[in-house]
C-alpha positions as CSV (number, residue, x, y, z in Angstrom):
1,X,-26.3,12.0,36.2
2,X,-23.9,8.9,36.7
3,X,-20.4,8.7,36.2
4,X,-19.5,7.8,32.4
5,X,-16.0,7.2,31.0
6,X,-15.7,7.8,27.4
7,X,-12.7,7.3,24.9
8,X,-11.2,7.6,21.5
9,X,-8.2,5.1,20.5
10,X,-6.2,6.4,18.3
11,X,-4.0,3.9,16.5
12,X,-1.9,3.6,14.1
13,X,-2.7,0.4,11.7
14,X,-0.5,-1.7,9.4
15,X,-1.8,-2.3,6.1
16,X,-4.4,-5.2,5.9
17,X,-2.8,-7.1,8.8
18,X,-5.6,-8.0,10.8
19,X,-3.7,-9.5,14.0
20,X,-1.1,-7.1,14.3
21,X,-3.8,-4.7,14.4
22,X,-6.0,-6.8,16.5
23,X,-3.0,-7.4,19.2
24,X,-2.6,-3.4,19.5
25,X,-6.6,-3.1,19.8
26,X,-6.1,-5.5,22.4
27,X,-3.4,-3.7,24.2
28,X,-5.5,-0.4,24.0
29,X,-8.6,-1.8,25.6
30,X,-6.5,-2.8,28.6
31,X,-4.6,0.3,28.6
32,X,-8.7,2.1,28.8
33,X,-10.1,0.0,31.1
34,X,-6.8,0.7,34.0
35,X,-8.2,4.7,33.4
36,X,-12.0,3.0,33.9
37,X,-13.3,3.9,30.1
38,X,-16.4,2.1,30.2
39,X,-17.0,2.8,26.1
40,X,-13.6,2.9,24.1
41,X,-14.2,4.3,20.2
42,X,-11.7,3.2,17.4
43,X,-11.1,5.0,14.2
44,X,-12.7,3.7,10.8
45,X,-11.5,0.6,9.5
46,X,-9.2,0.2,12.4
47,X,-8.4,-3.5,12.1
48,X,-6.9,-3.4,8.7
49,X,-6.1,0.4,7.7
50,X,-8.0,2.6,5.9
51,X,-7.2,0.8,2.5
52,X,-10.4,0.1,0.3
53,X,-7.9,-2.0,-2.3
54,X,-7.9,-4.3,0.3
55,X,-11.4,-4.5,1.7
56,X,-13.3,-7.5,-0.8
57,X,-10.7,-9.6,0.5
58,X,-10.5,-9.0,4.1
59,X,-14.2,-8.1,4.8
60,X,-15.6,-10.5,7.0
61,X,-18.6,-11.2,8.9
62,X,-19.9,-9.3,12.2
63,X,-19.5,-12.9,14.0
64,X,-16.6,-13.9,12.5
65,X,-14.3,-15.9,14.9
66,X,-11.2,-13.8,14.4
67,X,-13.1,-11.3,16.5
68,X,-13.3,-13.6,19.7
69,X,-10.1,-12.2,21.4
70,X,-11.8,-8.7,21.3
71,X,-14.9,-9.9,22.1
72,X,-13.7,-12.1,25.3
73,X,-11.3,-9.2,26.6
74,X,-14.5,-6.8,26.4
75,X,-16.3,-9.4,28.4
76,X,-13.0,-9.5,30.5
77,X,-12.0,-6.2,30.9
78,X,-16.2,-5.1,31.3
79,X,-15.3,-2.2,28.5
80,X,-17.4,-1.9,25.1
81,X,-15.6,-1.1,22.4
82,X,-16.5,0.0,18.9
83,X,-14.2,-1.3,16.2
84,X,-13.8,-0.2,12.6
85,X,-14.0,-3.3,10.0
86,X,-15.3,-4.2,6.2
87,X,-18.1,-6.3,7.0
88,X,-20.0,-8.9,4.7
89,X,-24.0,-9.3,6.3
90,X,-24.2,-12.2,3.5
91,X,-21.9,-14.6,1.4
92,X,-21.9,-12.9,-1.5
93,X,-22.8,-8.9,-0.6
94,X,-21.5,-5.8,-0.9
95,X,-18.8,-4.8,1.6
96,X,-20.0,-2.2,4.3
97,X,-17.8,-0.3,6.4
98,X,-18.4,-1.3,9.5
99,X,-18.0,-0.5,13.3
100,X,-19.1,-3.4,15.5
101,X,-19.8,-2.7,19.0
102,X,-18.3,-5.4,21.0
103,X,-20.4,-5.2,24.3
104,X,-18.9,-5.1,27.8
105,X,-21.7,-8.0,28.5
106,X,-20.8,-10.1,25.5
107,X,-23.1,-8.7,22.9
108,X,-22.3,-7.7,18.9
109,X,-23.6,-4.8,17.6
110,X,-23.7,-3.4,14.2
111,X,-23.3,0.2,12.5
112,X,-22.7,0.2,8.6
113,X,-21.9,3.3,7.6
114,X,-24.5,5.4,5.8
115,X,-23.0,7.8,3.8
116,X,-20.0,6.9,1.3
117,X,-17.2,9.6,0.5
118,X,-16.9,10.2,-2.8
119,X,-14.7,7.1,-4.7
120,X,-15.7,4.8,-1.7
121,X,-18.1,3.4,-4.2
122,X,-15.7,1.4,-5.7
123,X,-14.6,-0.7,-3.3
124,X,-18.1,-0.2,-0.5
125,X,-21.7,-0.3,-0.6
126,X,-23.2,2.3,1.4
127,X,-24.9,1.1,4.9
128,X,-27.9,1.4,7.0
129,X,-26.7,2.7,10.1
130,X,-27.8,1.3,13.2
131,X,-29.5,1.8,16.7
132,X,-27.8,4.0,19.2
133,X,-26.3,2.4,22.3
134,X,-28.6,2.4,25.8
135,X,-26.3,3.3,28.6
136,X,-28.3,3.7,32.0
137,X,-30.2,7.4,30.9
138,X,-27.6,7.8,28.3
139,X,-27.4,7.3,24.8
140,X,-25.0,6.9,22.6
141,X,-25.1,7.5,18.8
142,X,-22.7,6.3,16.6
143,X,-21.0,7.6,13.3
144,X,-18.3,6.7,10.9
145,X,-16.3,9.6,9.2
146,X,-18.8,11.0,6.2
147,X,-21.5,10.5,8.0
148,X,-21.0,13.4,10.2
149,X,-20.7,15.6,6.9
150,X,-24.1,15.4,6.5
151,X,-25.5,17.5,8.7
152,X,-28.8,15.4,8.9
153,X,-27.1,12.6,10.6
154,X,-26.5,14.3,13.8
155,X,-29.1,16.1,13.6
156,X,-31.5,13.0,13.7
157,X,-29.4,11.4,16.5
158,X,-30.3,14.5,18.6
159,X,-34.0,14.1,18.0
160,X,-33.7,10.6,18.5
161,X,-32.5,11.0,22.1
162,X,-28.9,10.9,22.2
163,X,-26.5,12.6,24.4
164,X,-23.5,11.5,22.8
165,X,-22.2,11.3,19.2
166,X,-19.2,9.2,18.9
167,X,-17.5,8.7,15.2
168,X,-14.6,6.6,14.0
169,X,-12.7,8.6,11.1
170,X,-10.0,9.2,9.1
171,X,-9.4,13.1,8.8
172,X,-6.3,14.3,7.1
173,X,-4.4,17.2,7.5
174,X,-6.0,19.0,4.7
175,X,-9.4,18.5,6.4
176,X,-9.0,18.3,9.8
177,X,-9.8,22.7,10.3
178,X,-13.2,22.3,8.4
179,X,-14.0,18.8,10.1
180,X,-13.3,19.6,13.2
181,X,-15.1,22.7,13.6
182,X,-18.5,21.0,11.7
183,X,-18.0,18.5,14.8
184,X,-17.7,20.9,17.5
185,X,-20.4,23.0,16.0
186,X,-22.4,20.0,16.5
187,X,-21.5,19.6,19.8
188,X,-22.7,23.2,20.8
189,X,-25.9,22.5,18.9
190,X,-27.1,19.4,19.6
191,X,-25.9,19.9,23.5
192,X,-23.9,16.7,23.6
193,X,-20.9,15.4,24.0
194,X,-19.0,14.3,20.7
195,X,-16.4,11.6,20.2
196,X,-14.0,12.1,17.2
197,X,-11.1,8.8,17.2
198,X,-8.8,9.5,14.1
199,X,-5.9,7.7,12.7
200,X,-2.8,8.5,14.1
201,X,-0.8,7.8,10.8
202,X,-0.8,7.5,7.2
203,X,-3.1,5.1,6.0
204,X,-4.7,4.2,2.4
205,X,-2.2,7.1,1.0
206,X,-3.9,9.6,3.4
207,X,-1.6,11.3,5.6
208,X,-4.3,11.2,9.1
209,X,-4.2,14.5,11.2
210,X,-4.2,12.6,14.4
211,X,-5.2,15.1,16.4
212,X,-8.3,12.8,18.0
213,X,-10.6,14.7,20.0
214,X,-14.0,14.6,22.4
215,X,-16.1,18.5,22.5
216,X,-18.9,19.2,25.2
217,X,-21.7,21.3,24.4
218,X,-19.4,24.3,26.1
219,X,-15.9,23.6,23.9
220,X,-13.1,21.7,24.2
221,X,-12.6,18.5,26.4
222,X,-9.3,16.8,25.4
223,X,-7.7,16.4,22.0
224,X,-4.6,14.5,21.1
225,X,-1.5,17.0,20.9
226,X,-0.6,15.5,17.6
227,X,-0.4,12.0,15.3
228,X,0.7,8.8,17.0
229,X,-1.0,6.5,19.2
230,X,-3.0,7.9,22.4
231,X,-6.2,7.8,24.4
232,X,-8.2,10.4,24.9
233,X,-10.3,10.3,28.0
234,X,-13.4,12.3,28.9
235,X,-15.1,11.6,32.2
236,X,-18.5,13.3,33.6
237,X,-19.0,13.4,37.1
238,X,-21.6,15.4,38.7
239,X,-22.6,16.7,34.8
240,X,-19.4,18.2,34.1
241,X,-17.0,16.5,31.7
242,X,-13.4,16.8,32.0
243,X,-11.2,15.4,29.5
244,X,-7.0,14.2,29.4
245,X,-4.9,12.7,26.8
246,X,-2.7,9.4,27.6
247,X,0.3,8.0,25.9
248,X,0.1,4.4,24.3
């Protein structure tokens, strides 16, 4: 197997402000791509908080021009990253929760997030999902927070091919025991490497765990001690993973 460097951002987001957010996105792709993260995972909803009051009137679309600093420092910094946005496909549509995978090569992908929690509908339309990410022999499924409670989802990303299962979420304290060990369980399962990027403060009147985190098949690769921001860095060489966590 190659060399692959994988990492979860977690970051701490103000309120529906969508450049303050974006400038700290910025700063954390740099910060990745001087440890060599090739694929750098942000938490759901990243660029404006967790906050579904907010999300009709920030949604935007997936090529919306506010996005071209992140996309041009991906390009830049030859890093893909997967941020967490509401997302309009059409004038007029629901709002999806969405994690757009800004390529390393210039591309846009999207995921929309399949499976709502419960009282998402209100503000969200549930999504469709999206193909997993071709990475040399690797690939690279993506989730966004519920959809891992359904075991189906990466269940069906196993079967589909992929080796790694990377979700954006926002786990609180209360959850983060039972979440957590679903995840790892998967993990041991599935035989692939999962990718869990959490908040690393309140957000949306949800006090976040932090605690972001990255599981081989065998346990444990790195976690984040605690809340606040960090990177958390797995890296496989020779088909072992090892794992560190890095202040922001």
């Amino acid at each position: 197997m190659t060399a692959l460097t994988l990492a979860a951002a977690q970051t701490t987001s103000i309120a529906g402000d969508v450049p303050a957010n974006l400038q700290r996105h910025l700063a954390f792709m740099r910060a990745a791509a001087g440890h060599g993260v090739q694929l750098l995972v942000f938490p759901e909803l990243s660029l404006t908080g967790y906050e579904p009051s907010l999300a009709d009137e920030l949604a935007i679309a997936p090529e919306d021009a506010r996005l071209a600093p992140l996309r041009e420092m991906a390009r830049e910094l030859r890093l893909t990253a997967v941020v967490g946005m509401p997302i309009r496909l059409a004038p007029g549509t629901g709002v999806l929760i969405g994690a757009l995978v800004l390529g390393a090569d210039g591309s846009l992908g999207v995921y929309t997030k399949q499976h709502l929690h419960p009282g998402e509908e209100v503000a969200f339309i549930a999504g469709q999902g999206g193909a997993a990410l071709a990475w040399g022999d690797d690939r690279i499924a993506l989730a966004v927070c519920a959809d891992f409670s359904h075991s189906s989802h990466p269940r069906n990303a196993a079967q589909s091919g992929a080796n790694v299962y990377a979700a954006g979420v926002l786990i609180s304290e209360a959850g983060y025991a039972a979440d957590t060990t679903l995840l790892q369980g998967y993990a041991a399962e599935h035989r692939m490497l999962v990718v869990m990027a959490n908040h690393g403060a309140p957000t949306g009147g949800w006090t976040s765990a932090g605690q972001s985190a990255i599981w081989a098949a065998d346990g444990l690769v790195a976690a984040a001690s605690g809340t606040g921001e960090a990177l958390v860095i797995a890296r496989r060489e020779a088909g072992r993973w090892t794992g560190r966590q890095v202040a922001i």
